[in-house]
C-alpha positions in Angstrom: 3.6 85.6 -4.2 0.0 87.2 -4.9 -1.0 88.2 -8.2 -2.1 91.3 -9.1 -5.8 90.8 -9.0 -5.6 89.1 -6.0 -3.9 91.8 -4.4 -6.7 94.7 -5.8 -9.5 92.1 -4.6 -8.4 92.0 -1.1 -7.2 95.8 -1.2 -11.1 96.8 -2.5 -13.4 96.7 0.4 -16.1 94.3 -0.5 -19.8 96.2 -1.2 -22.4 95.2 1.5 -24.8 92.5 0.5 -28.0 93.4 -0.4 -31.0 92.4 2.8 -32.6 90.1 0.3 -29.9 89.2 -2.2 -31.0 88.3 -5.8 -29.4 86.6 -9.2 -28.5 89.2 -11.9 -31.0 89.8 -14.5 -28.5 88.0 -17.3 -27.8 84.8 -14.9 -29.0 81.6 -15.2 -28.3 78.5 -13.9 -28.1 75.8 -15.6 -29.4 71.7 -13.9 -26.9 69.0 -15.2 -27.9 67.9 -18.8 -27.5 64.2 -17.3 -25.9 62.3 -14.4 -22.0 63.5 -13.5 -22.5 66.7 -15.6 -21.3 69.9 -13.7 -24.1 72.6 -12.3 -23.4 75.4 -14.4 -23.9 79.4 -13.9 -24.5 81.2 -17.2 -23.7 85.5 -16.6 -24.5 87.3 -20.1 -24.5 85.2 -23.4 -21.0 84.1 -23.1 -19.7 83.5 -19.7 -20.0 79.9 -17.8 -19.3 79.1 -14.3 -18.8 75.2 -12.6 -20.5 75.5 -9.5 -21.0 73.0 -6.8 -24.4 71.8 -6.4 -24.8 73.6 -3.3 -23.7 77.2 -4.6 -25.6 76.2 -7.4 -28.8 75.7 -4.8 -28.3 79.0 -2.5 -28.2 81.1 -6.2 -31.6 79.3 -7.1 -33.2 80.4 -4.0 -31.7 83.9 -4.3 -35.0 85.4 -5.9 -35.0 88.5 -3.3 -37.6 87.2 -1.3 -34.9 85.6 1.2 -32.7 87.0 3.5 -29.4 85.6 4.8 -31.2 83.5 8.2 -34.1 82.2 5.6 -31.5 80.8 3.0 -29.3 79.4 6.0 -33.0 77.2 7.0 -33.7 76.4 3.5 -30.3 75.0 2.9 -29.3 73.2 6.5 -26.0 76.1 6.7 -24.9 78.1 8.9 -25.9 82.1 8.1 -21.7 82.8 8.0 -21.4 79.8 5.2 -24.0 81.5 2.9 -23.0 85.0 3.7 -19.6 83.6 2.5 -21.4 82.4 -0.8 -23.5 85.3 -1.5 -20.2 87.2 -1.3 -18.4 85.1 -3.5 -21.4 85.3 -6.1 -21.2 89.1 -5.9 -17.4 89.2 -6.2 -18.0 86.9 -9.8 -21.0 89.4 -11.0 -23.8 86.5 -10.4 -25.6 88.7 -8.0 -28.1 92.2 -8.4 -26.6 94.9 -7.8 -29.7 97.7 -7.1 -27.1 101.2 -7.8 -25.7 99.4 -11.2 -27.6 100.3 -14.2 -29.7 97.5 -15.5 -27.2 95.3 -18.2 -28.7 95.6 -21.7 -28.3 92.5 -24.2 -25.6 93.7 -26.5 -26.1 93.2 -30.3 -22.9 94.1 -31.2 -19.4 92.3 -29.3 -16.2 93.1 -29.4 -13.7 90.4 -29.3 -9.8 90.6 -28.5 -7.2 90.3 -30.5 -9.5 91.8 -33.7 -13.0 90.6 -34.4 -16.3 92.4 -34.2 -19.3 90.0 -34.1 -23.1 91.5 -35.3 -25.7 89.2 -33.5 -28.8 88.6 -36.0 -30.8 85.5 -34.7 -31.4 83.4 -31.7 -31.4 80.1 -33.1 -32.1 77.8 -30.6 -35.6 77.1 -31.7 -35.1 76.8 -35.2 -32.2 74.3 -34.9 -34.2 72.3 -32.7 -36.5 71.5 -35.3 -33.8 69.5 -37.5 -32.9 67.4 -34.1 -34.3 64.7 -36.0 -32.7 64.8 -39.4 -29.1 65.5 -37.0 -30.0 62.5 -35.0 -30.3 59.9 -38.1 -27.2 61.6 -39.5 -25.0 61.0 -36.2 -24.4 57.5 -37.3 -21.0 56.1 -38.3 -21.7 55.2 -41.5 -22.6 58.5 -42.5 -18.7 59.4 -40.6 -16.9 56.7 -43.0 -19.1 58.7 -46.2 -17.8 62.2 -45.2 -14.2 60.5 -44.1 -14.4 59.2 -48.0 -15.4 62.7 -50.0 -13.0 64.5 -48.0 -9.8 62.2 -49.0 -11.3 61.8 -52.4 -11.5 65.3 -53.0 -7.7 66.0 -52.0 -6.6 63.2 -53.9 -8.2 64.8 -57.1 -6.3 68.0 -56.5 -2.8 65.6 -56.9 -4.9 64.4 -59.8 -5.2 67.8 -61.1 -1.5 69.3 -59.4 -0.6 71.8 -62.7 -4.2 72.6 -63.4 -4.9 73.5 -59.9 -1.7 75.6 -59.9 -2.8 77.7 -62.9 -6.4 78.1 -61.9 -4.8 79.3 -59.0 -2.1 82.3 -60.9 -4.5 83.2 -63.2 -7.1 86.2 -63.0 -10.7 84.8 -62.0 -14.2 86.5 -64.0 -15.9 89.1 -62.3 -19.5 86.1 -62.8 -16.8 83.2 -61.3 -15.6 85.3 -58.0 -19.1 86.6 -57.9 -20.0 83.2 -57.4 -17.2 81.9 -55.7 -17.9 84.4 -53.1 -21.6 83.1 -52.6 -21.0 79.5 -52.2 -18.0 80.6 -50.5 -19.9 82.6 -47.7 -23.1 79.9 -48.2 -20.5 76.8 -47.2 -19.6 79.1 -43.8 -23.0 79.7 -43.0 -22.8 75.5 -43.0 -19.7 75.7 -41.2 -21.1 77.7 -38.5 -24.9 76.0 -38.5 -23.4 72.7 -37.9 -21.8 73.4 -35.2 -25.4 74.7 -33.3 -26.6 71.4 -34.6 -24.5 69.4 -33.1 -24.8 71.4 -30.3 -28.6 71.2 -30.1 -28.2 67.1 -30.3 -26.5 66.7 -27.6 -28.8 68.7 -25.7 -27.6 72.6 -25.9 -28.4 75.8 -26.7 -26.8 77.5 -29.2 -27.4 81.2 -28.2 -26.8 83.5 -30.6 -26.1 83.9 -34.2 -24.9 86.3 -37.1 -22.1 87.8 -39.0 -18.8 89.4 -37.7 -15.3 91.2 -38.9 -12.2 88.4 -38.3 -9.2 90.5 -38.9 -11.1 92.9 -40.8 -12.8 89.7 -42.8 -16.6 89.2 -43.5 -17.7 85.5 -41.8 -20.3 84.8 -39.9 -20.8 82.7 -36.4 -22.5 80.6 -34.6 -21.9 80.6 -30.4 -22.3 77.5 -29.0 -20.3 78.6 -25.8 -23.0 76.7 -23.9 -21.2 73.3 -24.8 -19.7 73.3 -21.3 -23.0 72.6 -19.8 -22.4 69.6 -21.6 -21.3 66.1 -19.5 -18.6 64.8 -21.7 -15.6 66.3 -23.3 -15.7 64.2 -26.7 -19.3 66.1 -27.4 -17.7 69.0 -27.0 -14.9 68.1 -29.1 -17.7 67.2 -31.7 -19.2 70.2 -31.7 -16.3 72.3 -32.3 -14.7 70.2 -35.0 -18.4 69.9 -36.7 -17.8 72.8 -38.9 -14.5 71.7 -40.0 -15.5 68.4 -41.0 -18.7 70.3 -43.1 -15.9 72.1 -44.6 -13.9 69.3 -45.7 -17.3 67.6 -47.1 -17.9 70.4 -49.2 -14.2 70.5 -50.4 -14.7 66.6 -51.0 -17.8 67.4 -53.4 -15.7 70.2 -55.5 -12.6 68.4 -55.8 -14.9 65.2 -56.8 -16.7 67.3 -59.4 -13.7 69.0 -60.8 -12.6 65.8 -61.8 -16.1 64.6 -63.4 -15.9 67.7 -65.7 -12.8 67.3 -66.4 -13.2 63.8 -67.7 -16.2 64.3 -69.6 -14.8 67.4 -71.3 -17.0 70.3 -69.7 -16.2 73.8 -69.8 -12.4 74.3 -68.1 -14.1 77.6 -66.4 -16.5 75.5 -64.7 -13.6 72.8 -63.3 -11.2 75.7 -62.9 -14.4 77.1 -60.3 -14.7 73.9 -58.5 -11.1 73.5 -58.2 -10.9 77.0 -56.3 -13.7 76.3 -54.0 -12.1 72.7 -53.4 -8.6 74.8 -52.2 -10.4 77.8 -50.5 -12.5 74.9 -48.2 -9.4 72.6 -47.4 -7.2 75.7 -46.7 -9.9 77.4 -44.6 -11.0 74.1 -42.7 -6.9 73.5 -42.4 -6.5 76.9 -40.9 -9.3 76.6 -38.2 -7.9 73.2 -37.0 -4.8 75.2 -35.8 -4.8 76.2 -31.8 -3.1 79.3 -31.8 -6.2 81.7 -32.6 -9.7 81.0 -31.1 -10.6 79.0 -33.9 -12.5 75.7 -34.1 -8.9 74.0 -33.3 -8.6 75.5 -30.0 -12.0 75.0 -28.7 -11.4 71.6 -30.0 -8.7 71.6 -27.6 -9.9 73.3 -24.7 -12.9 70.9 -24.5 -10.3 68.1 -24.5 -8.7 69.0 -22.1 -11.3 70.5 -20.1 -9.3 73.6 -19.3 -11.4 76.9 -19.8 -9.7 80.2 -20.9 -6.6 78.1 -22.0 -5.2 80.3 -24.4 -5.8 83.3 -22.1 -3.6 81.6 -19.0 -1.5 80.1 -21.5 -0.5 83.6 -22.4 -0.5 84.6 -18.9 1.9 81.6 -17.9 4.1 82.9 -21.6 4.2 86.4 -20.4 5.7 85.5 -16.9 8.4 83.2 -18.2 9.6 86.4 -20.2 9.4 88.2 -17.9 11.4 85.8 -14.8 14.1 85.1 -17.5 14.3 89.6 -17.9 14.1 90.4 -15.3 13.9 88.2 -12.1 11.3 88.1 -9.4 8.5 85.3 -8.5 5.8 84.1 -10.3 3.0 82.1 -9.7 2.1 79.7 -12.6 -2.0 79.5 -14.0 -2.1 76.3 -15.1 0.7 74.9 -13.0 -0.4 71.5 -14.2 0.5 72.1 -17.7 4.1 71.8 -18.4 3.8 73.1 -21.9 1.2 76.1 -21.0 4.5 79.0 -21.1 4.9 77.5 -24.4 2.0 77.4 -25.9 1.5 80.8 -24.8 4.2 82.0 -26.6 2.9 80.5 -29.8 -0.6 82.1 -29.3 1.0 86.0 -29.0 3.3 85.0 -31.9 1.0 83.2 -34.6 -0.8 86.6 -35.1 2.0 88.0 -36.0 2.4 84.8 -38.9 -1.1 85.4 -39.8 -0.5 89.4 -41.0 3.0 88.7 -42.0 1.9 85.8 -44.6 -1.6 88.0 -45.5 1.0 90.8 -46.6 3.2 88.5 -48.6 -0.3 87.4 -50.5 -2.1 90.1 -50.9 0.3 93.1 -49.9 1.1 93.5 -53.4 -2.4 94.2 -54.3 -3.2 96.5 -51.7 -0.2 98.4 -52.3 -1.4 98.5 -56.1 -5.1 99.8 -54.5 -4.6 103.6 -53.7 -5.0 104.8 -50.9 -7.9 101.9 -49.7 -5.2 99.4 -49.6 -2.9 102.1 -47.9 -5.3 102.6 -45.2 -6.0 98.8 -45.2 -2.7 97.8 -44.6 -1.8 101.1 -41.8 -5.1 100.1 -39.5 -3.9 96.7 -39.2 0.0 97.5 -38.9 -1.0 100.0 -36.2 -3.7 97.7 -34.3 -0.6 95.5 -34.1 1.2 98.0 -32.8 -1.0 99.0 -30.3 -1.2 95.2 -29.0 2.9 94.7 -28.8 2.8 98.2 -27.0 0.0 96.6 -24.7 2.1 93.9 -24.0 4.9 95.6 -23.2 3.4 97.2 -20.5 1.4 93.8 -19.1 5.3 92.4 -19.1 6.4 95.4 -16.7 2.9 95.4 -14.5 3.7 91.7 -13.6 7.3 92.4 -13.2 7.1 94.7 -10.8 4.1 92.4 -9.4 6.5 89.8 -8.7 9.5 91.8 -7.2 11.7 92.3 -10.0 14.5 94.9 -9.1 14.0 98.7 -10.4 16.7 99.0 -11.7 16.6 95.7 -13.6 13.3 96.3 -15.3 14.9 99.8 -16.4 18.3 98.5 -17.8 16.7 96.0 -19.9 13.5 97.9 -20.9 16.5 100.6 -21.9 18.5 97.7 -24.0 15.4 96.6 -25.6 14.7 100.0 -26.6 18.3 99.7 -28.1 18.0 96.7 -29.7 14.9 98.0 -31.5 16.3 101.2 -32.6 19.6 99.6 -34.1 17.3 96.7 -35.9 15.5 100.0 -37.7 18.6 101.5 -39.0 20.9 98.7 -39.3 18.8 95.9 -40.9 18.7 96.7 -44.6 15.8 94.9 -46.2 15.3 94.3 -50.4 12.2 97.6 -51.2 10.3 97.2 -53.7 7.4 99.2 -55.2 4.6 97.5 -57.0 1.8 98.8 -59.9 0.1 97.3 -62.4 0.9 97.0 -66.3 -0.9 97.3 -69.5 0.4 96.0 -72.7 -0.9 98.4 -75.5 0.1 99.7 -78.6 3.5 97.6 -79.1 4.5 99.0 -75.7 4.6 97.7 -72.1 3.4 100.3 -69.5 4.0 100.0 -65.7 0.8 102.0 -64.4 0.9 103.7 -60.9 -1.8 104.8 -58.6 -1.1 108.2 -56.5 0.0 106.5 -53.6 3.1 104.7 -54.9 6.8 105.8 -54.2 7.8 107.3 -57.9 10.9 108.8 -56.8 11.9 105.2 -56.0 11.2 104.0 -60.2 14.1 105.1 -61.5 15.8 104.6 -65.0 17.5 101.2 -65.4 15.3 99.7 -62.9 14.8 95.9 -63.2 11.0 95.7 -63.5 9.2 91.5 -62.6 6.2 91.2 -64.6 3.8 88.7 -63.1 0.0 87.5 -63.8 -2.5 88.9 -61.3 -3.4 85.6 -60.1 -6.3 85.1 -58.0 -4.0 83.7 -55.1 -0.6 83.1 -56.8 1.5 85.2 -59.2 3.2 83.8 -62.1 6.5 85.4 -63.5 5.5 86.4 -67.2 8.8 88.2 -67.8 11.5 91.0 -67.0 11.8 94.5 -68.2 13.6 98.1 -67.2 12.7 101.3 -66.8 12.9 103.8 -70.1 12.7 106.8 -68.1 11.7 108.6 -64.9 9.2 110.6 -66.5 5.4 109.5 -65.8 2.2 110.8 -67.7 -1.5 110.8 -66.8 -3.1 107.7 -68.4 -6.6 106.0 -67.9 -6.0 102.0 -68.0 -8.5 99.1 -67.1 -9.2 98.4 -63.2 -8.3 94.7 -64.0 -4.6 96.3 -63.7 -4.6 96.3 -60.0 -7.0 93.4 -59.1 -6.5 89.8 -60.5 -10.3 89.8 -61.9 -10.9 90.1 -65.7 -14.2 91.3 -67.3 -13.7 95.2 -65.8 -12.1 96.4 -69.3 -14.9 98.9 -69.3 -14.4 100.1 -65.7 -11.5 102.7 -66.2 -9.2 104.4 -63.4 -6.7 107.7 -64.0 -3.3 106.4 -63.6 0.3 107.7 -63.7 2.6 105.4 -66.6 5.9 104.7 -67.6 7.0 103.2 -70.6 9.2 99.8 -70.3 12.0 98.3 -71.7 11.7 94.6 -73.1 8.8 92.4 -71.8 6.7 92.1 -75.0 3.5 90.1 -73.7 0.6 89.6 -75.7 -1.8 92.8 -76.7 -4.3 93.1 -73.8 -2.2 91.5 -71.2 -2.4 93.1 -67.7 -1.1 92.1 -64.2 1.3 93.3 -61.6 4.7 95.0 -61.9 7.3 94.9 -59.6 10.2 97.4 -59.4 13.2 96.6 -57.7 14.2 99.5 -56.1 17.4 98.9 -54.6 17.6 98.3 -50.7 16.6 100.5 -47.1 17.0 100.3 -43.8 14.4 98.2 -41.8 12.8 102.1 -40.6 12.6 103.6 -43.8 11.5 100.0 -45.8 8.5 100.2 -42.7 7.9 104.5 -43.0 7.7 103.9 -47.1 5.4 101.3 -47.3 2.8 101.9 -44.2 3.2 105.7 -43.8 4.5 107.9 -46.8 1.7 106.6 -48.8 -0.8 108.5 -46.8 1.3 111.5 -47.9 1.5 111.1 -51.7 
């Protein structure tokens, strides 16, 4: 059975060749780096082709001074043998085409499922310059040394187990997550350099360079896509694991000097920093090891393998198991040679769907507690989601009805589905809760609400969880109930909604109601959580991701 771009390729009538055919202005290709490496074909900043030596040779010549009959003499072919190559290089893009508007270099690149990268620098040259220094430190030696911080730092978090855990459920200083964020965002710039060093030793060219949005998240980037011009697939491994193993350095080094201030009796602050940047390295090196995102772990991967756009035919291969088990028909398999390819697949459109789900259960509290800039937070990405299940939906059908599935089939269970859906919305009742902040003042405990929190849904008698507005975790400080239903117009501390002490001064108008029980000390702030009884799955999903926009 065809596929569906087979089908429109062979259904589109080809364009004619040009008289005196020439590479596309963004094409380059690219001699083997050393004996048994492949000839590659570079179209735009990220795209590389394997070619064969000879395709590789007719593109070379392909400079517009040549016409079919001179190639065919250059090369030894026959004029049908390089009219069949020129066509194929048009078909691919590799080739002028004289009515298209000239292809500007983009600055700015979107990339699928949800980050926007901002090119800054082309850093080929500069990294080239610390090919020495990366040449004397690719020695195994200097492999065993990082190997030795990295374990040493984790085994001084075990050291440190209940200190780490506070530091973690505890507000951070506005001067400490000022500076967390710095050497936070200095150590990725690290992360992303070393992997354009490695890179550069073993002979590439890191192309571009600069900051992008991951899921709506600040980090910056380093493409080293050119590491397929590279001849072996453990350098290529090396280069995408080189961040992570920077990472885990710099992890080492915190979690190492956490411990020395610790045991020469230094400032708790200062060993309650290094512990935070010791977790926030290991946790962000752990989570780019894993396959499922394109991450360093899946280029990692793909390199090992030597299978390019795995995740992409992965989820191709995913999509048409779903839909054959549906609703029937015949599919052909893109990576037939990789047994666990449907599988895989199925964990790389699923593991998004982790990532936002344990995001909300971390920080969805917080946001909720932020007005309406966590409200529109939280909707953008619901509804990006959305949009991307909707999306594939419709891929599901389009290679259903590809492969022959039966009309009425494809309707039946696109109508049960629909069913299913609907009845999980109004028959799954869910635990809703609305969250604020508290201030204790005056004797009194106050639950504090911004304008976009469900007050109809705080009602007298209402169990209330008070917890510390830790920086990552949340630490039950005590219980208390509703007094009444009736809230007045306050002004509280912003430290109310975010776990970051120091903003006393910085003051916010607020709607409160006073609490039953949960005497804390004067001053104390954090987060309160009201337990508001239960909903349906619809209405839990309407009150938390819509009605805010409408309070």
């Amino acid at each position: 059975m065809r596929t569906a771009l087979k089908r429109r390729q062979e259904e589109k009538p080809p364009a004619p060749l040009p008289e005196r055919p020439r590479l596309a202005p963004d094409a380059r290709v690219h001699e083997p780096i050393e004996d048994g490496a492949p000839w590659l074909v570079q179209s735009g900043a990220q795209r590389y082709l394997r070619v064969a030596a000879g395709m590789a040779s007719l593109l070379r010549l392909a400079d517009g001074t040549r016409d079919a009959e001179d190639l065919a003499k250059e090369l030894g072919w026959s004029v049908e043998l390089v009219g069949e190559g020129l066509l194929r290089a048009q078909r691919t893009g590799l080739l002028e085409d004289a009515a298209a508007a000239p292809r500007r270099e983009r600055r700015i690149t979107f990339v699928p499922p949800l980050t926007v990268q901002f090119t800054v620098v082309r850093p080929e040259r500069m990294l080239n310059v610390f090919r020495p220094l990366t040449a004397r430190l690719a020695h195994r030696g200097w492999a065993i040394v990082a190997a030795t911080l990295a374990g040493a730092g984790l085994l001084s978090l075990v050291a440190q187990a209940q200190t780490t855990i506070a530091a973690l459920s505890e507000p951070i200083s506005l001067p400490a997550l000022l500076a967390l964020l710095v050497v936070t965002y200095c150590g990725t710039m690290l992360h992303e350099l070393s992997h354009g060093l490695v890179l550069s030793h073993y002979g590439g060219r890191p192309s571009r360079m600069g900051f992008m949005l991951f899921y709506l998240t600040p980090a910056f980037f380093c493409d080293v896509t050119d590491g397929w011009r590279l001849p072996r697939n453990r350098q290529r491994v090396r280069v995408a694991l080189a961040g992570i193993a920077t990472q885990t350095v710099i992890a080492g080094l915190a979690g190492v000097g956490s411990v020395v201030v610790a045991v020469a009796g230094g400032n708790p602050a200062v060993r309650d920093f290094l512990l935070l940047l010791t977790v926030t390295n290991y946790v962000s090196g752990l989570f780019n090891t894993i396959p499922f995102v394109k991450l360093d772990g899946y280029l990692a991967l793909m390199s090992h393998l030597d299978i390019s756009h795995l995740r992409d035919r992965s989820i191709t291969d995913a999509r048409r198991l779903v839909a054959r088990l549906l609703f029937g028909g015949r599919y052909e398999r893109e990576l037939p040679g990789v047994e666990w390819a449907p599988l895989f697949g199925l964990a790389c459109m699923l593991f998004p769907l982790y990532v936002v789900s344990m995001a909300f259960t971390l920080w969805g509290s917080v946001l909720e507690s932020a007005g309406m800039v966590g409200a529109v937070l939280v909707s953008v990405a619901l509804g990006y989601l959305s949009l991307r299940v909707y999306v594939g939906a419709l891929k599901l059908l389009a290679e259903a009805r590809t492969a022959g599935a039966a009309g009425w089939r494809r309707v039946t269970v696109s109508v049960a589905a629909v069913g299913v859906v609907a009845a999980a919305l109004l028959g799954i009742s869910v635990p809703y809760t609305v969250t604020g902040g508290f201030v204790e003042e005056r004797g009194r405990t106050v639950l504090v609400a911004t304008g976009t929190t469900d007050r109809d849904a705080v009602e007298p008698g209402a169990e209330v969880t008070l917890q510390s507005g830790g920086v990552v975790l949340q630490k039950r400080l005590g219980t208390a109930e509703v007094a009444s239903g009736d809230f007045v117009d306050l002004s509280v501390p912003f430290s109310a909604f975010v776990p970051v002490t120091g903003l006393d001064s910085l003051k916010v108008p607020v709607a409160g109601v006073v609490l039953d029980g949960g005497r804390l000390a004067p001053g104390t702030t954090g987060q309160a959580v009201v337990d508001a009884g239960e909903r349906s799955l619809g209405d839990w999903l309407y009150l938390k991701y819509v009605a805010p926009f409408w309070r």
